[in-house]
N, C-alpha and C positions, 0 to 999 in steps of 0.2 A: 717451820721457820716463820717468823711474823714480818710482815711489810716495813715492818721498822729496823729488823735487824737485816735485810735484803737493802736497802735504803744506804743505808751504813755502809757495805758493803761496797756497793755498786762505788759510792762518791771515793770509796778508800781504792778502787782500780780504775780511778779516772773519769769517770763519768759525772759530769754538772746538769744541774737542772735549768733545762732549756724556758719552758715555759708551763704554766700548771693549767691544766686542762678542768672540765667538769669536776671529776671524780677521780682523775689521773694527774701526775707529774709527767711530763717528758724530758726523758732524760737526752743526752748527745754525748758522744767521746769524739775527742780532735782526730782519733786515728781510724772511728768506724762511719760508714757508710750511712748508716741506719739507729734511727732512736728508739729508744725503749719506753714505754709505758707503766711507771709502779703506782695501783692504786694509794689512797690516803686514807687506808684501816688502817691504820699502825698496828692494832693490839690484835686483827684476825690473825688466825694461820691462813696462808696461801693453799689453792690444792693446789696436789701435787705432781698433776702435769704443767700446768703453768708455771710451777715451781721450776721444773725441769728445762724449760724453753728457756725460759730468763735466765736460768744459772750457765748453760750454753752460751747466748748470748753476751751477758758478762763476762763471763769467761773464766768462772773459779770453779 
């Protein structure tokens, strides 16, 4: 999956972007605790533990 379509994703289960970091977005959801980090490679593929965190995370 590419940052772009993870991206998409996240904003279509709630999550807005908080503020843009270096290299990273910071994302927040009104109902979670904790923010998430999605780099600005659009077009990499993600590996795929990372991959895995964040989709936990998210929650899809």
């Amino acid at each position: 999956m590419k940052w772009s379509e993870l991206r998409r994703i996240a904003e279509n289960k709630g999550w807005y972007l908080y503020r843009r970091g270096g290299r990273h977005d910071i994302y927040r959801h009104k109902e979670k605790d904790y923010p998430i980090e999605i780099e600005r490679h659009d077009s990499q593929e993600i590996r795929q533990g990372l991959f895995y965190k964040l989709k936990k995370q998210i929650g899809f």
